[in-house]
C-alpha positions as CSV (number, residue, x, y, z in Angstrom):
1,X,-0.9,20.5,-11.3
2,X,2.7,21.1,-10.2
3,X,2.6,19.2,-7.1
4,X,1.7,15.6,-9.3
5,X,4.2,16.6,-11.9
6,X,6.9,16.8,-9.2
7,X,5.5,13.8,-7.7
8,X,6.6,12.0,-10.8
9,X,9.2,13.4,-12.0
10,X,11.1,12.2,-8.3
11,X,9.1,8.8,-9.3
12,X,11.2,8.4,-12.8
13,X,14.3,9.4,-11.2
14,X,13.9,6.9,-8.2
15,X,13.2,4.3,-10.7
16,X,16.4,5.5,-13.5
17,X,18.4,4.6,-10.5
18,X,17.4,1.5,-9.9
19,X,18.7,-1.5,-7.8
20,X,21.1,0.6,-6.6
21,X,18.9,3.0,-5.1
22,X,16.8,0.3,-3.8
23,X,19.8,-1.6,-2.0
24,X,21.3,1.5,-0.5
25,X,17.6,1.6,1.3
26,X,17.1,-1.6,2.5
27,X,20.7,-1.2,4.0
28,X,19.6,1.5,5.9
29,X,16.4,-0.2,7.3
30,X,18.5,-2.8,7.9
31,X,20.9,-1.2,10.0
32,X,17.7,0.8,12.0
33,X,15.9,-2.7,12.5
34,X,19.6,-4.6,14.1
35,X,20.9,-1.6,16.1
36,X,19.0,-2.2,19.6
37,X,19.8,-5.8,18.8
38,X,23.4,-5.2,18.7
């Protein structure tokens, strides 16, 4: 099936990234969750 083998193949490269990836996200959520406070 093409559509799970592209599922994981952006899986693996998500997770090759790493931390990095992840804090790059949660900087953005972060910014989305303080802007009306600010």
């Amino acid at each position: 099936m093409p559509s799970s083998r592209r599922g994981s193949r952006v899986k693996s490269a998500s997770l090759k990234k790493g931390p990095v990836a992840f804090v790059s996200h949660m900087e953005i959520i972060f910014k989305y969750l303080l802007l009306p406070f600010i």
